[in-house]
C-alpha positions as CSV (number, residue, x, y, z in Angstrom):
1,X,-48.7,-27.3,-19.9
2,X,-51.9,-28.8,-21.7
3,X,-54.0,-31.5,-19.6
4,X,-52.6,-35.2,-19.7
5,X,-49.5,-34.1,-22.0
6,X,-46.3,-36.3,-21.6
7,X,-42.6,-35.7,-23.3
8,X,-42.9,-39.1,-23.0
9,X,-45.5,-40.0,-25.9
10,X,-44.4,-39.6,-29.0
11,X,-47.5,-38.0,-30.4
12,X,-46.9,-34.9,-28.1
13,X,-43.4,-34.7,-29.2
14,X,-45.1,-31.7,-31.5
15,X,-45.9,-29.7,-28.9
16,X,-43.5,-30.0,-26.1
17,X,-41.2,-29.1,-29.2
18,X,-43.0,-25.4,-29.5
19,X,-43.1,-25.6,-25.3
20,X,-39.5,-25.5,-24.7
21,X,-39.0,-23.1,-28.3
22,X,-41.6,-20.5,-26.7
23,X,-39.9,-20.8,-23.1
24,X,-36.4,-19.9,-24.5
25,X,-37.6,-17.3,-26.8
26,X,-39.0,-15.4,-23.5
27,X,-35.6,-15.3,-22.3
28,X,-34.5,-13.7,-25.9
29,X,-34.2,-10.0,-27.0
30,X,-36.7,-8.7,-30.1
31,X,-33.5,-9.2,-31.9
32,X,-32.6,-12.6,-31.0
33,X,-36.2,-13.8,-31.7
34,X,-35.4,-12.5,-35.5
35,X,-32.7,-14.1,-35.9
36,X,-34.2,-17.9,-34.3
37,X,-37.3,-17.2,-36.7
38,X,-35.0,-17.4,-40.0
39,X,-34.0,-20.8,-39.6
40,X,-38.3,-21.7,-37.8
41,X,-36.1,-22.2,-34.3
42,X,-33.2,-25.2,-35.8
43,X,-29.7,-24.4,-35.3
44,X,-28.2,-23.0,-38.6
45,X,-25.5,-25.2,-38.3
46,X,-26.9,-29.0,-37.9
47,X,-30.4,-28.2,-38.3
48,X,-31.9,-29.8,-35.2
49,X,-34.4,-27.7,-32.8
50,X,-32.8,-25.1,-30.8
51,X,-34.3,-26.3,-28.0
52,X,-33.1,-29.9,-28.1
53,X,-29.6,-30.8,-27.2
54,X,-27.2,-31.3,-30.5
55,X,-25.2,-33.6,-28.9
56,X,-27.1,-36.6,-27.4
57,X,-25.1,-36.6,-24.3
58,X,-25.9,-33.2,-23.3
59,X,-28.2,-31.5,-21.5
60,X,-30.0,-28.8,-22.5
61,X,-28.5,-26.8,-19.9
62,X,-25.2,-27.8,-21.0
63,X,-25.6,-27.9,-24.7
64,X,-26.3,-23.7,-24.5
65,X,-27.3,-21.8,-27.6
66,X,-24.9,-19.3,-29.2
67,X,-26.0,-16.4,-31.4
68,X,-22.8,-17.1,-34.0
69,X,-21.5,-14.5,-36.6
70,X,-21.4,-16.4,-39.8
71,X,-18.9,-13.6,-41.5
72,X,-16.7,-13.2,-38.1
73,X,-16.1,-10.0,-36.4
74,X,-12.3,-10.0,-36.9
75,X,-13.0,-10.2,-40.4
76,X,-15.5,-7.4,-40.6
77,X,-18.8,-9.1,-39.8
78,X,-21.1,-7.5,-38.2
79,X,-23.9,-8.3,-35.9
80,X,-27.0,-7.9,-38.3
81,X,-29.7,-9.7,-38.9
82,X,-29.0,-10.9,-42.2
83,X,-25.0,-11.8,-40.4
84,X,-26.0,-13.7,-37.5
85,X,-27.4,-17.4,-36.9
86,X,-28.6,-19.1,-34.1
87,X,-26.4,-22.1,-32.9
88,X,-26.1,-25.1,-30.3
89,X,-22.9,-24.0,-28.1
90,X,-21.3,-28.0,-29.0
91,X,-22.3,-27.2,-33.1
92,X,-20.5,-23.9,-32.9
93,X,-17.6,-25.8,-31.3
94,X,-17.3,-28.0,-33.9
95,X,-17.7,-25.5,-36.8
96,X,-14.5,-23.8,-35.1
97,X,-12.5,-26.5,-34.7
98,X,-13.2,-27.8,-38.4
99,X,-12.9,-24.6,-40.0
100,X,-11.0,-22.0,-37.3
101,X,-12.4,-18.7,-36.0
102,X,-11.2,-16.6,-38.6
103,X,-13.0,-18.7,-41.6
104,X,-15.3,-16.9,-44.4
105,X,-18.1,-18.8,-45.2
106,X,-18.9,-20.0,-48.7
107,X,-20.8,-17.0,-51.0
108,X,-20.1,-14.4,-48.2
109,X,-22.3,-11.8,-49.9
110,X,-25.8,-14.0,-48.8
111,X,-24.4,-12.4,-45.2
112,X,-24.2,-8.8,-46.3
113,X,-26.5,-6.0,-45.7
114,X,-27.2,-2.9,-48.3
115,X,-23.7,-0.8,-48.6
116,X,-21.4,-3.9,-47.5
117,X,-19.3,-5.8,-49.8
118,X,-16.1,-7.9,-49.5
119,X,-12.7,-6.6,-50.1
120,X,-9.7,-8.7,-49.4
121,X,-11.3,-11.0,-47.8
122,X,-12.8,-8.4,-45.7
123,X,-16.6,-7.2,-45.2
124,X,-16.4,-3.0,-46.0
125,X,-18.9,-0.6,-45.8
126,X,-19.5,1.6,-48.2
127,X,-19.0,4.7,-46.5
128,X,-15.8,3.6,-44.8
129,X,-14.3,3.4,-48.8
130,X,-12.8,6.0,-50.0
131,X,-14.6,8.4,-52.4
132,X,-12.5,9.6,-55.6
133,X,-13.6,12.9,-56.9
């Protein structure tokens, strides 16, 4: 921590904002640090820092941070890069409960990578179709 900083002034708010993002992202896989840096370290979901609580009656301890599979597994998603969002544990909760696990998200194919499309309501790969000769 810098000098006379406080999390109590509001003109540090800045950086103990980058503070807490760069303590949790040394806790976080190559990966994970990917997927934080497409949304610049805000949940995907309510668009607050991942660092902060969502819930203002939460700790950050409490609150938790999930790694959430916008086009679900049971459904076909995959964990990818371009499939996966960084989440508050109480925002993921809520997108459940509003919309169920099993849910597809709206214009699915922003989720895909190269060789995946949706069949069905399904995510496919391209070599798991079937080839016609």
């Amino acid at each position: 921590m810098q000098g006379r900083r406080s999390p109590y002034r509001p003109t540090d708010a800045a950086y103990f904002e980058r503070r807490r993002h760069q303590l949790l992202a040394k806790r976080w896989t190559v990966f994970q640090q990917r997927v934080a840096a497409k949304t610049q370290g805000r949940c995907a979901l309510c668009t607050r820092p991942i660092a902060e609580p969502a819930n203002p009656g939460q700790s950050n301890r409490e609150s938790g941070i999930r790694f959430h599979l916008m086009i679900p597994a049971t459904l076909g998603g995959q964990a990818t890069l371009a499939n996966m969002f960084v989440t508050h544990r109480w925002c993921q909760q809520q997108y459940h409960r509003r919309y169920g696990h099993h849910h597809m998200p709206g214009d699915p194919a922003r989720f895909l990578t190269s060789g995946e499309t949706i069949l069905d309501g399904h995510v496919v790969r391209a070599e798991s179709s079937p080839t016609h000769h």
